[in-house]
DOZA-598868 format. One line per 5 residues: their letters; for each residue x, y, z of N, C-alpha, C. Coordinates in Angstrom, 1 decimal. Each point is the difference from the previous one (the first is absolute). Layout:
BEGIN
a) X/Y/Z/X/Y/Z/X/Y/Z | ...
! end
This chain:
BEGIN
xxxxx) -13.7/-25.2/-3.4/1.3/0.5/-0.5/1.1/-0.8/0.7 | 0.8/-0.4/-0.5/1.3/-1.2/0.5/1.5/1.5/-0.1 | 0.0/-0.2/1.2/1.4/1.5/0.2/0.7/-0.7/-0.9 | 0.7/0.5/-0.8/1.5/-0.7/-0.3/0.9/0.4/0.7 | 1.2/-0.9/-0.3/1.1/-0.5/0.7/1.2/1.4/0.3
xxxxx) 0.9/0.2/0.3/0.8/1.3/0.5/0.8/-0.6/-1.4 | 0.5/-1.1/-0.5/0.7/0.0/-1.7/-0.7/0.2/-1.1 | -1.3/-0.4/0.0/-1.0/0.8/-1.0/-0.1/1.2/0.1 | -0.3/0.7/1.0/0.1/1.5/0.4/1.2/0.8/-1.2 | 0.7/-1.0/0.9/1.8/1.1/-0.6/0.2/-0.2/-1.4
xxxxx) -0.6/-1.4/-0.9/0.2/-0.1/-1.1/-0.7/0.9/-0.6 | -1.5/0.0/0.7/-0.8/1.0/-0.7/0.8/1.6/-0.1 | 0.5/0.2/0.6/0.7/1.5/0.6/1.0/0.6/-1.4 | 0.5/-1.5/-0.2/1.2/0.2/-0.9/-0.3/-0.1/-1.2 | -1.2/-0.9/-0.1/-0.7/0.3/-1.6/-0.5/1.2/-0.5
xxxxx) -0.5/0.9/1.0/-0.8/1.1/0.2/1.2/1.1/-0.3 | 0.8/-0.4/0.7/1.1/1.2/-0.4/0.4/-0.1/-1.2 | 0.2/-1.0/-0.4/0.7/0.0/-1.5/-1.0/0.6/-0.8 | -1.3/-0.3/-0.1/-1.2/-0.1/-0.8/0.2/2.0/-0.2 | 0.0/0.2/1.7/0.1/1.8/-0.4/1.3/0.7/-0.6
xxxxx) 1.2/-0.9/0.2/1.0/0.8/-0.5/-0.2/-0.3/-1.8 | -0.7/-0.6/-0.6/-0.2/-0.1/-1.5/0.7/-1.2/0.0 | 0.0/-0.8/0.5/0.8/-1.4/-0.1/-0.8/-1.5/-0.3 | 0.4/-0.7/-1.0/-0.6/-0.9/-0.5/-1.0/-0.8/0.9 | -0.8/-0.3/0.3/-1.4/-0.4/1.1/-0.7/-0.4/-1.0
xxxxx) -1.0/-1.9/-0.2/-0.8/0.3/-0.7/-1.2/0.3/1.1 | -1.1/-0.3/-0.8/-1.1/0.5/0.1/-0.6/-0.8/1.5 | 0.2/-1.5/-0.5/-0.6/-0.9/1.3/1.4/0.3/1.0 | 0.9/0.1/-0.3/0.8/0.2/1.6/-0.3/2.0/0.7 | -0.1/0.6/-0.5/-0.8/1.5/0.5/-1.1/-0.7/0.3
xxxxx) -1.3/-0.2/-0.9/-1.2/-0.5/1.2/-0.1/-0.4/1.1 | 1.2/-1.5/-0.4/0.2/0.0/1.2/0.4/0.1/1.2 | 1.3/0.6/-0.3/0.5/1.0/1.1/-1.5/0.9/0.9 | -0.1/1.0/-0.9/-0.7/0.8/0.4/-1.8/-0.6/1.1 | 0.0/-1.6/-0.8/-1.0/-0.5/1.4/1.2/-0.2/1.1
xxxxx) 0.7/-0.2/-0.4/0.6/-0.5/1.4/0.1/1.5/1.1 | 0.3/1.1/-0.7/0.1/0.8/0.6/-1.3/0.9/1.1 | -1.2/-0.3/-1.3/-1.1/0.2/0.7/-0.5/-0.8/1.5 | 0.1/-1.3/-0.7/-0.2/-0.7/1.1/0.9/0.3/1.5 | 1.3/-0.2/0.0/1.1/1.1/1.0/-0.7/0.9/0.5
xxxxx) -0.3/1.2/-1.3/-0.5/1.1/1.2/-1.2/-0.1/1.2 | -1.0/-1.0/-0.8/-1.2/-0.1/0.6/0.2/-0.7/1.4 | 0.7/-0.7/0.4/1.0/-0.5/1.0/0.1/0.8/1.1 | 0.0/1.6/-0.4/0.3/0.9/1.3/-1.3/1.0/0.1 | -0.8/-0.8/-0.3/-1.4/1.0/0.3/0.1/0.2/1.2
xxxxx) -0.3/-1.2/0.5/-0.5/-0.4/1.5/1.0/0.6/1.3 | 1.4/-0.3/-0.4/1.1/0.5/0.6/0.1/1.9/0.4 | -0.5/0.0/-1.5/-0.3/1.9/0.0/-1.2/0.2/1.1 | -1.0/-0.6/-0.5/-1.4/0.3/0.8/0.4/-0.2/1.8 | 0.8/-1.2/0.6/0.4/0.1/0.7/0.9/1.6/0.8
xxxxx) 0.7/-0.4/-0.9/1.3/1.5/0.3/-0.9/1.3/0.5 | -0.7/0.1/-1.0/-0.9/1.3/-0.5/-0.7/0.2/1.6 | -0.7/-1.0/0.5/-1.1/-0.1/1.0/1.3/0.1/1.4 | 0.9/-0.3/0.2/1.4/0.1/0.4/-0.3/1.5/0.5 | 0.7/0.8/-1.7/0.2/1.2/0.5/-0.8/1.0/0.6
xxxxx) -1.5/-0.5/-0.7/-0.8/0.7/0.4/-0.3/-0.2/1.5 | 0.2/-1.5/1.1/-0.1/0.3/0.8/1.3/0.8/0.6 | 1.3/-0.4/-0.1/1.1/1.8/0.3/-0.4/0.9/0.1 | -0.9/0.6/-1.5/-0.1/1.6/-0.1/-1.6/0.2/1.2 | -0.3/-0.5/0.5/-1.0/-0.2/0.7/0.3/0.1/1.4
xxxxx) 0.9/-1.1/0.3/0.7/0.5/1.6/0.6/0.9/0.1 | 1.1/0.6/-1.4/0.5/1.5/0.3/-1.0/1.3/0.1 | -1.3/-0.3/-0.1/-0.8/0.6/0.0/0.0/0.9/-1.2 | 0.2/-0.1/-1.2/0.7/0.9/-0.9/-1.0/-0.5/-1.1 | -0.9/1.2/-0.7/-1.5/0.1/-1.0/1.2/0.3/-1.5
xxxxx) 0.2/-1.5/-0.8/0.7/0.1/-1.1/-0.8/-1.0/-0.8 | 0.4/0.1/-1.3/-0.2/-0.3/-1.2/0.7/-1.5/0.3 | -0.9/-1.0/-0.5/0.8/-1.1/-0.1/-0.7/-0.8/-1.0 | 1.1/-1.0/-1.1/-0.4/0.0/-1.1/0.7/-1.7/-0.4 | -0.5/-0.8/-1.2/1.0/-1.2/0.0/0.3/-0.4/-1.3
xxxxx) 0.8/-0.5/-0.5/0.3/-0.2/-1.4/0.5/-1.1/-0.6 | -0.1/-1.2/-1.2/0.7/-1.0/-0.5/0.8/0.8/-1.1 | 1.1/-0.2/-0.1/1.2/0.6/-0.8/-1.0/0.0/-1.8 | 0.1/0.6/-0.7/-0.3/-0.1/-1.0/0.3/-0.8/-0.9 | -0.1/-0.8/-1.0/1.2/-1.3/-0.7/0.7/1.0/-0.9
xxxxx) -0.3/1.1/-1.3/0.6/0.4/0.1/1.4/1.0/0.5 | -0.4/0.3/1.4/1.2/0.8/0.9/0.6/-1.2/0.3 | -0.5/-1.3/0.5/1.1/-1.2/0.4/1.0/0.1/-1.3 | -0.8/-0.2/-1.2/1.4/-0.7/-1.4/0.6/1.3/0.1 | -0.5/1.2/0.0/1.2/1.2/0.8/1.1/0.4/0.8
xxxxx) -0.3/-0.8/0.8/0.7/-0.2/1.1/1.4/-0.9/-0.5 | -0.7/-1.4/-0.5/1.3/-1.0/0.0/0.8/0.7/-1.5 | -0.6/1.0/-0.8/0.5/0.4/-1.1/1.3/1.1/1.0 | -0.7/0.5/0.5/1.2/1.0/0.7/1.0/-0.7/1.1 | 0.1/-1.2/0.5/0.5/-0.4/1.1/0.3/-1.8/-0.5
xxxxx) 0.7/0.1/-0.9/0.2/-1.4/-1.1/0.9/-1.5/1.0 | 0.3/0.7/1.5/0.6/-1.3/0.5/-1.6/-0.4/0.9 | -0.5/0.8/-0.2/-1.0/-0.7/0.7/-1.1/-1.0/0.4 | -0.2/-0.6/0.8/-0.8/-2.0/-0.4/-1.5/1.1/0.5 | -0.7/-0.5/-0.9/-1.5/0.3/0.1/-0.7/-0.6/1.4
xxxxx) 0.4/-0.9/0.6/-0.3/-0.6/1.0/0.5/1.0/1.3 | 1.3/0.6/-0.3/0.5/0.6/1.1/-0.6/1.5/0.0 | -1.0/0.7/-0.6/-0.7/1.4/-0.3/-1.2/0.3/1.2 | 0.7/0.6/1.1/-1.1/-0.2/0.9/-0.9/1.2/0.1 | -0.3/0.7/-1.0/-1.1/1.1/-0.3/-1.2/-0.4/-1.0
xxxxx) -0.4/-1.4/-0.2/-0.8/-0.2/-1.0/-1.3/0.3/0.9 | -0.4/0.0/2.0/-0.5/0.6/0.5/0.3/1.3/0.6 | -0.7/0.6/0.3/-0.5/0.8/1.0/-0.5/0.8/0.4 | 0.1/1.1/1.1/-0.8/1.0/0.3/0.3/1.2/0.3 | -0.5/0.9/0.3/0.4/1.9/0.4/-0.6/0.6/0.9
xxxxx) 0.6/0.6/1.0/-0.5/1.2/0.9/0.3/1.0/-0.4 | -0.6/1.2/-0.2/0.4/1.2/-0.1/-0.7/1.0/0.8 | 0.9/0.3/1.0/0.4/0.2/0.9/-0.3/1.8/0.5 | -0.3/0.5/1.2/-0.1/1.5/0.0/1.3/0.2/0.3 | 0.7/-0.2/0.1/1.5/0.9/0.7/1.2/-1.1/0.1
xxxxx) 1.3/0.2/-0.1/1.2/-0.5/0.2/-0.3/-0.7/1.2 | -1.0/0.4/1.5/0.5/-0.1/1.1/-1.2/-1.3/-0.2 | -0.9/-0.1/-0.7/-1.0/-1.3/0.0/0.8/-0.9/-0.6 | 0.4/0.3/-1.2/0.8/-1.1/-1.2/1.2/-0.8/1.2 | 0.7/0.7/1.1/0.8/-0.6/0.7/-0.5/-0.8/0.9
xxxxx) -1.5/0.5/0.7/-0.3/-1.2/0.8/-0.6/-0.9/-0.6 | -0.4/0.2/-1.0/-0.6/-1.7/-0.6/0.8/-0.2/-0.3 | 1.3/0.1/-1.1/1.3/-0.8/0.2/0.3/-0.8/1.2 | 0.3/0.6/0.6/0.5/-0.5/1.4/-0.8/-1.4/0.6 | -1.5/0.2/0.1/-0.6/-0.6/0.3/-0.6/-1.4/-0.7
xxxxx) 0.1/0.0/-1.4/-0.1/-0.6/-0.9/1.1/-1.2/-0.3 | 1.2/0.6/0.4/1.6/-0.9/-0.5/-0.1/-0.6/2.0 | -0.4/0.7/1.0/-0.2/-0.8/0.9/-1.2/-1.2/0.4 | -0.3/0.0/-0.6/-1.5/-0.8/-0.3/0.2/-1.5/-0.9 | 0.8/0.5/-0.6/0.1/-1.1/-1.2/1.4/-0.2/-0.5
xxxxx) 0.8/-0.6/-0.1/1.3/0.6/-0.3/0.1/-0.1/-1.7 | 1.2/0.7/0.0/-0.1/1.0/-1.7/1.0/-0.9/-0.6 | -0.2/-0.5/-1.3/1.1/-0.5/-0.8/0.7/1.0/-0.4 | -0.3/1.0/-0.8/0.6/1.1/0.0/-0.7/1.6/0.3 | 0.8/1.2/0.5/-0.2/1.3/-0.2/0.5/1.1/-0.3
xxxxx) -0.7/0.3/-1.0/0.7/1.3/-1.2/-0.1/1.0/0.2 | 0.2/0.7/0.5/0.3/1.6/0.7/0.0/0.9/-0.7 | -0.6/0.4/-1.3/0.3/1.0/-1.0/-0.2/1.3/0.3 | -0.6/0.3/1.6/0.5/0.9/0.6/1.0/0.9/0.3 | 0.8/-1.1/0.7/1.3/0.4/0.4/0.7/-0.4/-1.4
xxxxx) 0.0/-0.5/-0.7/0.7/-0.2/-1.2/-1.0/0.3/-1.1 | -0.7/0.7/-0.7/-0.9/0.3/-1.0/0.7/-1.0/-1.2 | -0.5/-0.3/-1.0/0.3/-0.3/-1.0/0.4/1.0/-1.3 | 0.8/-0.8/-0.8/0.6/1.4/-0.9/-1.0/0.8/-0.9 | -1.3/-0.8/0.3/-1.7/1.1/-0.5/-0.2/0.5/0.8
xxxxx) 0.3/0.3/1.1/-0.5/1.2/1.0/-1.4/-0.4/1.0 | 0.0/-1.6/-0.6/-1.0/-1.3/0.8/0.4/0.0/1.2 | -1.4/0.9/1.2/0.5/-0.6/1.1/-1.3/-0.5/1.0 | 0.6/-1.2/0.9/-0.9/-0.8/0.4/0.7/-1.1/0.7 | -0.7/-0.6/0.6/0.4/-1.4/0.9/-0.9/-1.4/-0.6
xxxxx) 1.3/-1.1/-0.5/-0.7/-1.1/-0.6/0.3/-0.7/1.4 | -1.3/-0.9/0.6/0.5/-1.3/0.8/-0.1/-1.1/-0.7 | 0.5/-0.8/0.3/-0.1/-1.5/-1.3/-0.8/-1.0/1.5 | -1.4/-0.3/0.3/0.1/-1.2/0.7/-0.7/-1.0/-0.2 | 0.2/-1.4/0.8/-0.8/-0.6/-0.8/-1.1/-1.4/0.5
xxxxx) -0.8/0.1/-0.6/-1.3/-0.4/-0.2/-0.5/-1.5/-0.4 | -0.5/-1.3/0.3/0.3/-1.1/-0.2/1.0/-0.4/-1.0 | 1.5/0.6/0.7/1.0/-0.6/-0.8/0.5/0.3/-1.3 | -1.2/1.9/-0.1/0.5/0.9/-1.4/0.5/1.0/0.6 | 0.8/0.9/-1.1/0.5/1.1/1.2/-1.2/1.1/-0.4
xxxxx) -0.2/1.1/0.3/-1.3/0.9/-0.1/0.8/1.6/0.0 | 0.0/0.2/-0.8/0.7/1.7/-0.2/-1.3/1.1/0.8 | 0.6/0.2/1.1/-0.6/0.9/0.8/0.6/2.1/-0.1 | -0.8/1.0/-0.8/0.9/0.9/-0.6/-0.7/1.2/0.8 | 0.9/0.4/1.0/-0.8/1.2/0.4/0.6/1.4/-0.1
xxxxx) -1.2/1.0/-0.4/0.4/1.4/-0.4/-0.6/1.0/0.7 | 0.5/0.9/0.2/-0.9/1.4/0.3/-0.5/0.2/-1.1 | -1.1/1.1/0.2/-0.9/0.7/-1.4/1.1/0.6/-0.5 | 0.8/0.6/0.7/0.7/0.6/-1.5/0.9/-0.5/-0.8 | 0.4/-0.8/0.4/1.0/-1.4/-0.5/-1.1/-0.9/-1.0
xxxxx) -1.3/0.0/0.6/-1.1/-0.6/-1.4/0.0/1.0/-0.8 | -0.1/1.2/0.5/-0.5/0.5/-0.9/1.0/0.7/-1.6 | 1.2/-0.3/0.4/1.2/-0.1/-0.9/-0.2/-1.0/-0.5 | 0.0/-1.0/0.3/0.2/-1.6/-0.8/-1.2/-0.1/-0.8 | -0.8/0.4/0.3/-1.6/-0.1/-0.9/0.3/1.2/-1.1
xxxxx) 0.3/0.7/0.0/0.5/0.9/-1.3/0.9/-0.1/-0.8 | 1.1/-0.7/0.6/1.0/-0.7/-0.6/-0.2/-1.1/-0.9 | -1.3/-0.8/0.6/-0.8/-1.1/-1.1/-0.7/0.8/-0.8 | -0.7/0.9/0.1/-1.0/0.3/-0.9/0.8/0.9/-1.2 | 1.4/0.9/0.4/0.9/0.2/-0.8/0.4/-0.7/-1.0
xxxxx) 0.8/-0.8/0.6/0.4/-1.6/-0.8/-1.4/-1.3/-0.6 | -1.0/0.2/0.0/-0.8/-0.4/-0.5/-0.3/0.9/-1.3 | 0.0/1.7/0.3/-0.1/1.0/-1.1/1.0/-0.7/-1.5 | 1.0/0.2/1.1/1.4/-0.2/-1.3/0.4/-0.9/-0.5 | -0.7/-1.4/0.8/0.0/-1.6/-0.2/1.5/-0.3/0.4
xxxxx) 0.4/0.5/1.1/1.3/-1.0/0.5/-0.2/0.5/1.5 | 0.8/-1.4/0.6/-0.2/-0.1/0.9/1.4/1.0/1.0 | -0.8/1.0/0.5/1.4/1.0/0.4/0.0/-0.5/1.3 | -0.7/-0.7/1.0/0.7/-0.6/1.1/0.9/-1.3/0.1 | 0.5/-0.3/-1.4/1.5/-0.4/-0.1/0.7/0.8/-0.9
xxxxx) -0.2/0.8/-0.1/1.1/1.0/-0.7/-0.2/-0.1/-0.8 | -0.5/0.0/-0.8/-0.4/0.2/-1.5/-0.9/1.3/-0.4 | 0.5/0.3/-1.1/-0.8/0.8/-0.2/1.0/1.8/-0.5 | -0.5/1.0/-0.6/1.1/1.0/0.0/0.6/0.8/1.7 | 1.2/-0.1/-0.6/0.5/0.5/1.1/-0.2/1.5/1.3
xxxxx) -0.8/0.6/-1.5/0.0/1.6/0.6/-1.4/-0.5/1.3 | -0.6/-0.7/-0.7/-1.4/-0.4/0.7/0.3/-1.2/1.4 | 0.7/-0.6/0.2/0.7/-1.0/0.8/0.8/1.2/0.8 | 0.9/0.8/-0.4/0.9/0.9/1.1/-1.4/1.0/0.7 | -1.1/0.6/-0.4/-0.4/0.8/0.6/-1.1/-1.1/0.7
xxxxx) -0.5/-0.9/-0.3/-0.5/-1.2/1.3/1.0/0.0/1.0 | 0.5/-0.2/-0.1/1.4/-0.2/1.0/-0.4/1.2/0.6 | 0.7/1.0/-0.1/0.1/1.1/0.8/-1.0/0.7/0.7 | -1.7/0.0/-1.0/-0.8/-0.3/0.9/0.1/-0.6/0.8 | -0.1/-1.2/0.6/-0.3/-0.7/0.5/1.4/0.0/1.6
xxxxx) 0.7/0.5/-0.1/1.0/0.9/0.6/-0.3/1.3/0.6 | -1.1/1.1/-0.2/-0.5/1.0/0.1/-1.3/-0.6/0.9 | -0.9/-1.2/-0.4/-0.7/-0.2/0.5/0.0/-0.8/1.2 | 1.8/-0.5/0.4/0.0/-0.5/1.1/0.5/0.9/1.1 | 0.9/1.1/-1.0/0.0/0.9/1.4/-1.0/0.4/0.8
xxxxx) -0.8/0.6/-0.6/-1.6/0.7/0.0/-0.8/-1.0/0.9 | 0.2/-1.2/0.1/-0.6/-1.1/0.8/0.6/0.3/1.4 | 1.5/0.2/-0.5/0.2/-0.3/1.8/0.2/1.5/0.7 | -0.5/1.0/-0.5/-0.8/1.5/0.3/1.8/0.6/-0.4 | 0.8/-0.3/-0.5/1.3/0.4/-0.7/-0.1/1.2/-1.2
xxxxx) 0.5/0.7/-0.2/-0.2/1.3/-1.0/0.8/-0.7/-1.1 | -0.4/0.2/-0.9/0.7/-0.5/-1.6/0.6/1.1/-0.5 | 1.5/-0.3/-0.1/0.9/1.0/-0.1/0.1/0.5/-1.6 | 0.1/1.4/0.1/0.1/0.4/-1.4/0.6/-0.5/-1.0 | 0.8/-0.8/0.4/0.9/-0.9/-1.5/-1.3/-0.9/-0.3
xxxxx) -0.3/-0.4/0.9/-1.1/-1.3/-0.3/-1.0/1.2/-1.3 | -0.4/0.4/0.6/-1.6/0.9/-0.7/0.9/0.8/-1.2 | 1.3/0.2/0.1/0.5/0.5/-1.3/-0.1/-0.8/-1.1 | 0.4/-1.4/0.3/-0.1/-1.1/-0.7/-1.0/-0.7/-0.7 | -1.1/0.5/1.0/-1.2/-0.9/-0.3/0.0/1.3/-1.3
xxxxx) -0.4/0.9/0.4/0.0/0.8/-1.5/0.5/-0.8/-0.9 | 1.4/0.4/0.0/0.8/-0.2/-1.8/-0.8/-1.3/-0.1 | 0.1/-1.1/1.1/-0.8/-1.0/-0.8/-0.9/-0.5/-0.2 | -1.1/0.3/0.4/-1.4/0.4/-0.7/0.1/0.8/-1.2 | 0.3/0.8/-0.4/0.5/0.7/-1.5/0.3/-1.2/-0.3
xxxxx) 1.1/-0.8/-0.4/0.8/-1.0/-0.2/-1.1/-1.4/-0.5 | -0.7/0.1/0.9/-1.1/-0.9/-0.1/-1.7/-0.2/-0.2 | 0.0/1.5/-0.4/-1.2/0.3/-0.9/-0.5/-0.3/-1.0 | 0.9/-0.4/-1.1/-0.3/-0.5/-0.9/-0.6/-1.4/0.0 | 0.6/-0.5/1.1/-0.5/-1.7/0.1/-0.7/0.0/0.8
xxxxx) -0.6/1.1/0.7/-1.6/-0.3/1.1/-1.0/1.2/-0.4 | 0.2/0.3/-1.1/-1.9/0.6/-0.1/-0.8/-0.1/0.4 | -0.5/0.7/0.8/-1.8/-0.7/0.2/0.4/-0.7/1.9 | 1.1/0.1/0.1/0.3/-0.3/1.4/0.3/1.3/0.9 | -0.5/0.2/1.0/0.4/1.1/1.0/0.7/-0.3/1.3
x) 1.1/0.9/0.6/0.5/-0.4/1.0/0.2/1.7/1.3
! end
């Protein structure tokens, strides 16, 4: 396989986007985009597998018995991605690898942090912790990187997986993707607030009765669109 070039990449990026917003594409320029894009991903196997064996020696010195897991971005979540984020160069997307700890406690997730961004240094780190995202996504992304790819390093407590893995299987139900906001509202506001309930509850904090008032009305609110789902 012959990598292509960082302006093939991006051409491919922008053909791909158009192709998904319903915009004229023929047939041989999508094909070929879309090799170019395969070929790209395949590019960060090795960088992942790296990363991956990385963290796993971290979660090993912190002495900490977690789940560790590794991933190539999906091609359809990539043309998702550049569909949702339209200034973006396909070349510059540094999540097409990586990996996950999930973690027993806040106080493990912090030392492998720690230990991990001193080990290697971090192109970037996402705190969705201290800042959660406006889905109630919370987690630590490290970005680092690996013969010269960057390697999305994503670590969670179980109960922070175990939000976000319901949240997919939700949004898989309904066929939209609700960890970018999509999706009905009533069903997006009570993720949220779960996931607000479930961080108090993490850090041994009582969940105040406006919270648990709320989760009511909105569970009511959002029954209609999760049958067959329990919370």
């Amino acid at each position: 396989m012959t990598e292509p070039s960082t302006s093939q990449v991006n051409k491919a990026g922008r053909v791909l986007r158009r192709w998904a917003r319903g915009e004229l594409v023929s047939e041989d320029e999508y094909q070929g985009a879309l090799a170019v894009l395969i070929d790209y991903r395949a590019v960060h196997r090795v960088p992942m597998t790296k990363a991956t064996m990385g963290l796993r020696s971290v979660v090993k010195t912190e002495k900490c018995e977690v789940e560790v897991s590794q991933r190539l971005k999906r091609v359809p979540t990539i043309i998702d991605k550049l569909l949702r984020e339209p200034t973006m160069q396909l070349a510059n997307m540094q999540d097409l690898g990586g990996c996950r700890a999930v973690l027993g406690s806040l106080d493990e997730l912090r030392r492998v942090q720690r230990r991990l961004t001193k080990n290697r240094p971090s192109l970037r780190v996402s705190d969705y912790i201290a800042a959660p995202r406006a889905s109630g996504y919370r987690g630590v992304h490290v970005v680092v990187r690996y013969d010269g790819r960057p390697v999305e390093v994503q670590l969670r407590t179980q109960v922070m997986h175990e939000w976000a893995i319901t949240v997919e299987r939700i949004g898989g139900r309904l066929e939209v993707d609700l960890k970018s906001g999509q999706g009905p509202t009533e069903v997006l506001e009570l993720l949220e607030v779960i996931s607000e309930a479930m961080a108090l509850e993490e850090t041994g904090a009582t969940v105040p009765q406006v919270i648990i008032d709320r989760l009511g009305s909105l569970h009511r609110a959002a029954r209609p669109f999760m049958e067959g789902d329990h919370w």
